[in-house]
N, C-alpha and C positions, 0 to 999 in steps of 0.2 A: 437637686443635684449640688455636688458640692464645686464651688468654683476652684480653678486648678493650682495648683499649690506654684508659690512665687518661688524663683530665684531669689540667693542670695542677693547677687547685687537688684533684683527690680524691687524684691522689698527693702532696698537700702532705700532706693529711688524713690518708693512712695510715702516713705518715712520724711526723707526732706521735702518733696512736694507736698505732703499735707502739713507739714510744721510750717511751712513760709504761707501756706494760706491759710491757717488759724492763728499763728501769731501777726498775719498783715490785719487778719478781721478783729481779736482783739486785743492785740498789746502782749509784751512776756509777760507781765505778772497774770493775765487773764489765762494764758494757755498753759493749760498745767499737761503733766505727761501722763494724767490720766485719763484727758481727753482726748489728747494726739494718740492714745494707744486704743481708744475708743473708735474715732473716726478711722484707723488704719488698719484696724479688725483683728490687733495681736494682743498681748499683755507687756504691763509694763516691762517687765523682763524684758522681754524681745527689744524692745526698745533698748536697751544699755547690753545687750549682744552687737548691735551695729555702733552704737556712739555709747563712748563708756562714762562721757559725762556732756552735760548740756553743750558746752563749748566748742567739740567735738560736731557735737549737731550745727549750731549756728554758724562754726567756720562750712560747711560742709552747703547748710544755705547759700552762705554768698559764692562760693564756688562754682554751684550749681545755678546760679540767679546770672551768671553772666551767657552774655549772646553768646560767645564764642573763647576758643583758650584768652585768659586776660597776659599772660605772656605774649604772644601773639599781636592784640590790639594794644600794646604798651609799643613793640616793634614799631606796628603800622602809625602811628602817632610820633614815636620819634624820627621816623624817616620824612613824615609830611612833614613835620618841623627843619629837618634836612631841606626838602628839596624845594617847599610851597612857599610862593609870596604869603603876606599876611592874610590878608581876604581870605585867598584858597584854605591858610590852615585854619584859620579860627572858622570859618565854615565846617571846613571837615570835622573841628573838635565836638562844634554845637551839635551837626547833624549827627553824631556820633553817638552824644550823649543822647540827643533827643529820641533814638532810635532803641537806644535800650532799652530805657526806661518805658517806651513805647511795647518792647517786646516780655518786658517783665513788670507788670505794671504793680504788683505786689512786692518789690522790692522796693520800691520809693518810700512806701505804707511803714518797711520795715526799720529802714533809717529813720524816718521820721520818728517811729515807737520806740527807739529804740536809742534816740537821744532824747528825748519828753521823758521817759524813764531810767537817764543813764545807766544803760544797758554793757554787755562786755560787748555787743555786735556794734555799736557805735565807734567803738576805740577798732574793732574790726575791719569797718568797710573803710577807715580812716585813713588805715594803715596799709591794706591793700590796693585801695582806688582813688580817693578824693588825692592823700597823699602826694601819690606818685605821679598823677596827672595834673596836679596841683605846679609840680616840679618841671615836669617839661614843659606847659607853658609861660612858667617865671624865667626860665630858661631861653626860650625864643624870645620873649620880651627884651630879657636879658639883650640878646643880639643884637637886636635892632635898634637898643638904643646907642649902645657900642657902633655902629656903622653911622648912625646920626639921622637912621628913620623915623625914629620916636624921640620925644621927646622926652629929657631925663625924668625920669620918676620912680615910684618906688614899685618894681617889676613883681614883686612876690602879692601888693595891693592889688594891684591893676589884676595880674591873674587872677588874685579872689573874685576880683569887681565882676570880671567877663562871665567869669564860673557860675555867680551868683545870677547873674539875667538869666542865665540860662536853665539853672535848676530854677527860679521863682518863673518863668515860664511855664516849666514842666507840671509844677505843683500846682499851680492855676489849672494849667489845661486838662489834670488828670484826676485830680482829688477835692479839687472845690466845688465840682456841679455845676460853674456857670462861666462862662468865657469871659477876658479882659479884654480880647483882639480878634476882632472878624476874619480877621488875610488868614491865609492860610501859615503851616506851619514853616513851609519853606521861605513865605515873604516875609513872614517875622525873626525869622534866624537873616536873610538877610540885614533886614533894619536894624538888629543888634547888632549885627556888626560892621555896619557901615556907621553907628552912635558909636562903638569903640573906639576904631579905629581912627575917628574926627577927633577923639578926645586925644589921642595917642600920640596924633601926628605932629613932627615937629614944624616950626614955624620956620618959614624959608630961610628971614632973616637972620636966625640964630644958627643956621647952619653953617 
């Protein structure tokens, strides 16, 4: 029997789901489109009917690699920055991130391939995610040191720094095969940021 002939859009859909799980297993230069058109049972043709050039495809990946609209979660992020003491947001930001990359565990794989290989999806997810949330919380930072919660420093470092525990968590607990930290994932996003924010904090006396 022959299996039932796809939707446009559901073979758009299996065209990106199978391109982010052969280029997460072997890297862009390993995943050519005559294997992604092998694995998704069309010809290359069909392939450049939906995406008329690779770029097309991999912006098309990270779009599809997020939990939910990233307009949306950029919102909910600038509003916790609005409204949350410190604690509450850098929590919020960690569990955020830890949650995705949780829910897409193939897009970590992809970043990773895709700066090792200076990729165009590196200067992509750059520009769409690390970027932009890179900015709101050098921003909050920002804030707080302006009120005299933090202590002066250089708020664009500090956000790399916090960013950085966080993704070298993830990359530990997802892609190396052996754990660095027994607690659970929630005790460990605490203990980050209760190590930040001691770093962070201004000294009474200089207040």
């Amino acid at each position: 029997m022959r299996a039932p002939k796809l939707s446009r859009a559901d073979r758009r859909k299996a065209i990106v789901d199978t391109a982010a799980q052969l280029f997460a297993e072997v890297g862009f230069r390993g995943g050519t489109t005559r294997e992604l058109a092998r694995r998704v049972g069309v010809t290359e043709p069909v392939l450049y009917e939906h995406f008329q050039t690779k770029r097309d495809l991999y912006s098309a990946i990270i779009d599809d690699s997020s939990v939910d609209d990233f307009a949306e979660a950029r919102l909910r992020l600038e509003r916790k920055a609005a409204e949350c003491n410190p604690r509450d947001f850098f929590k919020y930001f960690a569990n955020s991130v830890a949650e995705h990359f949780s829910a897409n565990p193939n897009y970590l794989r992809l970043i990773l391939f895709s700066a090792l290989e200076k990729h165009d999806l590196a200067e992509l997810c750059f520009e769409r995610h690390a970027k932009v949330a890179h900015q709101i919380v050098t921003n909050f930072i920002k804030g707080h040191i302006k009120t005299g919660a933090f202590r002066k420093t250089d708020a664009a470092l500090a956000a790399r720094a916090f960013m950085g525990m966080v993704m070298h968590y993830m990359i530990f607990d997802q892609h190396f095969g052996f754990k660095l930290l027994r607690s659970s994932r929630k005790r460990s996003i605490d203990a980050m940021v209760d190590i930040f924010l001691s770093g962070l904090k201004a000294n009474e006396s200089s207040s």
